[in-house]
C-alpha positions in Angstrom: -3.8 26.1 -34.6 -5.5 29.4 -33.8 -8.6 28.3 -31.8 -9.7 26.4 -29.1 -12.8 25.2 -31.7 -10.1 24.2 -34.2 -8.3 21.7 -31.9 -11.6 20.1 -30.1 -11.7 17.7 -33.2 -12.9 14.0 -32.0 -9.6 12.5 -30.9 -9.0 15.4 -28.5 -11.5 13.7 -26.3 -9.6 9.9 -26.5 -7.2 12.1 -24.5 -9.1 13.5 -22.1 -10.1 10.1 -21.6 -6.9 8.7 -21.8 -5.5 10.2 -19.1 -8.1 9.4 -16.9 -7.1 5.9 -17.5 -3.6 5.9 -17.1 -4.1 8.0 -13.9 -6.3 5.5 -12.4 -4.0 2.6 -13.4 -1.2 4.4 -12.3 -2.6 5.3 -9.0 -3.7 1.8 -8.3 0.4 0.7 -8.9 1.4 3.3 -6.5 -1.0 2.1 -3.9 -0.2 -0.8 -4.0 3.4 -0.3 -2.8 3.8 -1.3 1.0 5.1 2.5 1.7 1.4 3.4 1.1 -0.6 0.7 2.8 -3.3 0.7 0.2 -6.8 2.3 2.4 -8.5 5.8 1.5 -5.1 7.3 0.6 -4.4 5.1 -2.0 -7.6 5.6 -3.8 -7.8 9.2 -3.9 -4.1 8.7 -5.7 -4.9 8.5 -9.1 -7.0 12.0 -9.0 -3.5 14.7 -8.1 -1.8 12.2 -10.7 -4.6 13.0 -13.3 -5.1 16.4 -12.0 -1.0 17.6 -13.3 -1.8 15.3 -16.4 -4.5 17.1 -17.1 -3.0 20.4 -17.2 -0.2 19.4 -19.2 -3.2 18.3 -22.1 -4.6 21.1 -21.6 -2.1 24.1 -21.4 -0.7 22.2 -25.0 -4.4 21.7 -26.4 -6.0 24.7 -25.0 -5.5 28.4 -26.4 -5.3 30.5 -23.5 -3.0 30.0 -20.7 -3.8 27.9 -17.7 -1.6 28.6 -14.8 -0.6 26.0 -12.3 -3.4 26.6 -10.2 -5.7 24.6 -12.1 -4.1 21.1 -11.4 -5.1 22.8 -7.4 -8.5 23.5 -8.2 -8.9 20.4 -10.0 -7.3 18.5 -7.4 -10.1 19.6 -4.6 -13.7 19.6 -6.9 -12.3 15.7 -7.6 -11.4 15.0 -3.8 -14.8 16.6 -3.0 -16.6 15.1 -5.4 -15.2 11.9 -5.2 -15.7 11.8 -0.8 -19.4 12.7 -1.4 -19.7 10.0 -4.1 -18.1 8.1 -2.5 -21.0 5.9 -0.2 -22.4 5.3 -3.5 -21.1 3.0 -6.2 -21.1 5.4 -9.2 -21.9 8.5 -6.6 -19.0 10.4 -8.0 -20.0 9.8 -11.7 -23.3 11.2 -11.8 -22.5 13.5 -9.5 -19.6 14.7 -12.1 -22.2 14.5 -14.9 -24.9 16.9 -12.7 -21.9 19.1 -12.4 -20.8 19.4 -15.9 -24.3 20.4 -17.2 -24.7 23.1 -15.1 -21.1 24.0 -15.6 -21.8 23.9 -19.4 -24.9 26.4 -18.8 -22.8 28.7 -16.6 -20.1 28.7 -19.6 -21.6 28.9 -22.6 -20.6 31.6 -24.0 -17.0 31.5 -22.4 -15.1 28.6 -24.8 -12.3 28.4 -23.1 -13.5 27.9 -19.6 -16.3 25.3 -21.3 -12.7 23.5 -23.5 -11.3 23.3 -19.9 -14.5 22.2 -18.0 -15.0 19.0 -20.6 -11.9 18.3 -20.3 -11.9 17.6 -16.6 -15.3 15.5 -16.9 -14.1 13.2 -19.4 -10.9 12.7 -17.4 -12.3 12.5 -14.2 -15.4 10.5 -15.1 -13.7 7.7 -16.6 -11.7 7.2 -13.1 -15.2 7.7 -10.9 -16.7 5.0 -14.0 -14.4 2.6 -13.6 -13.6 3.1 -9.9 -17.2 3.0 -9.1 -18.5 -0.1 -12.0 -15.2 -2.0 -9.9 -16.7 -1.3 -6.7 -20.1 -2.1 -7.5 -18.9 -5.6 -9.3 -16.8 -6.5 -6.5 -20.1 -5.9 -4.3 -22.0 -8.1 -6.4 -19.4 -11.0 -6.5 -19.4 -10.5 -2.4 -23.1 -10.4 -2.3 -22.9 -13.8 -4.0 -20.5 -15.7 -2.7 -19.6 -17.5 0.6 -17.2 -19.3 2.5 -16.1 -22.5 3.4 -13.6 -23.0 6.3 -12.7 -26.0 7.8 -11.7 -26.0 11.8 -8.8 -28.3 13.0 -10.2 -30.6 15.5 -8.1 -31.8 18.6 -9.9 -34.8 19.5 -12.3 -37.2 17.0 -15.9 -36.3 17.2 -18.8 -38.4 18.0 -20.2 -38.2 14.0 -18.1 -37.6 10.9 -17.5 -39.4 7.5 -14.3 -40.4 6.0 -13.4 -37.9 3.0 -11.6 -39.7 -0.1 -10.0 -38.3 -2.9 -12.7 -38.6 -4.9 -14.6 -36.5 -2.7 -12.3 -34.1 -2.7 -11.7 -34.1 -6.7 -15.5 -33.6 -7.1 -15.8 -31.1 -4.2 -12.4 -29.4 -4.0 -13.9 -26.5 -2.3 -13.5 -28.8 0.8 -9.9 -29.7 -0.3 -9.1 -25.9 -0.6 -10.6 -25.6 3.1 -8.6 -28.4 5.3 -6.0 -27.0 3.0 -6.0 -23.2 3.6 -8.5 -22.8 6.7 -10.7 -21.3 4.1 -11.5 -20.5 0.6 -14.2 -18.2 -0.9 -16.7 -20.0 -3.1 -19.8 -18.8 -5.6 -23.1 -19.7 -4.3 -23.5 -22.4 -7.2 -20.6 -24.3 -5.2 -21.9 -23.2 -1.6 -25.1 -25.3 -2.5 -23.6 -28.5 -3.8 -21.1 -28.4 -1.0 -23.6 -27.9 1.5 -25.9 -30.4 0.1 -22.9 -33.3 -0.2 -22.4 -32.5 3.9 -26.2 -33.1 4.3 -26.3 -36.4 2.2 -23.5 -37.7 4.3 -25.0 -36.8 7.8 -22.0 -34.6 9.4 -20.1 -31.2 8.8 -17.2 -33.4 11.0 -14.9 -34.9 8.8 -12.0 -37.5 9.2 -8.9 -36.8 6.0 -5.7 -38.7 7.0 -5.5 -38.5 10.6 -7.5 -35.8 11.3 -10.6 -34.7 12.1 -12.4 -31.1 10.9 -15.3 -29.6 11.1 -16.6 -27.5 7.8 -18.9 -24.5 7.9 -19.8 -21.7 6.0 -20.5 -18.0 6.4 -23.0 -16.2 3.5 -22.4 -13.1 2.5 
């Protein structure tokens, strides 16, 4: 092919986005080995790995020659723009978008550097995207759920009620918290849970030979 034009046809861009995918994917794998400890690091993993994938689409796809310094440059505009985005769900994206359309003004009459500039914000937005729609579901789930734990107690208290299994196969949030200390419920559950406590006069429960008390913490 003899021009940039020529090769920007439609699935050029399924690339671009592409390997913003994989990068983030990828990224996330990595991070989660125990040699990385998860944290800030392992977040801002999947941008060098989509940075050097980038440039690899791009010096193939791309007519003029882009030297190894652009996985660099790459590399720092999506650590910057990512650390400023990065107290807002989404930050990053729009941020990206702001970017590109003054980008796309500055280089409008410069092809290549426009090719190479799309290229990076269809890559790069797809990981902020997904990164920041994850975050901001993840903050809604918290924001709408609660916990129920269920404290060991060493002597029998002066109220509590006598759990069956029936109780416990119609509330098995309760089972899940004399079970495992605690369990993380949606409010829906928080409610009737709390509720069955309230009809049965105690948060002090006796199941086998021992005694717990059950609370909850709202997000």
């Amino acid at each position: 092919m003899n021009s940039t034009t020529n090769k920007e046809k439609w699935w050029i861009y399924l690339i671009f986005l592409f390997v913003g995918t994989i990068s983030l994917f990828t990224g996330f794998f990595i991070g989660d080995i125990p040699l990385f400890d998860g944290g800030l690091f392992a977040m801002l993993l999947p941008l060098p790995i989509c940075s050097v994938l980038l440039h690899l689409v791009i010096k193939y796809y791309g007519t003029e020659k882009y030297s190894f310094t652009f996985v660099f440059v790459t590399l720092a505009a999506s650590i910057i723009i990512f650390l400023i985005g990065y107290i807002v769900p989404l930050g990053a994206f729009f941020l990206l978008l702001i970017l590109f359309a003054i980008g796309s003004i500055i280089f409008k009459n410069d092809r290549h550097k426009k090719f190479a500039l799309t290229a990076f914000t269809i890559s790069f937005a797809t990981i902020f995207l997904i990164f920041g729609a994850t975050f901001a579901l993840a903050g809604y789930n918290h924001n709408n759920s609660a916990e129920i734990s269920a404290d060991l107690l060493q002597t029998a208290p002066d109220e509590f009620f006598v759990l069956t299994e029936q109780d416990l196969d119609e509330y098995p949030a309760i089972r899940y918290a004399i079970t495992n200390q605690s369990t993380t419920i949606n409010n829906d559950e928080d409610m009737r849970t709390t509720n069955f406590l309230r009809e049965k006069g105690s948060y002090n429960v006796k199941y086998g030979d021992r005694y717990y008390r059950i609370f909850f913490v709202t997000a």
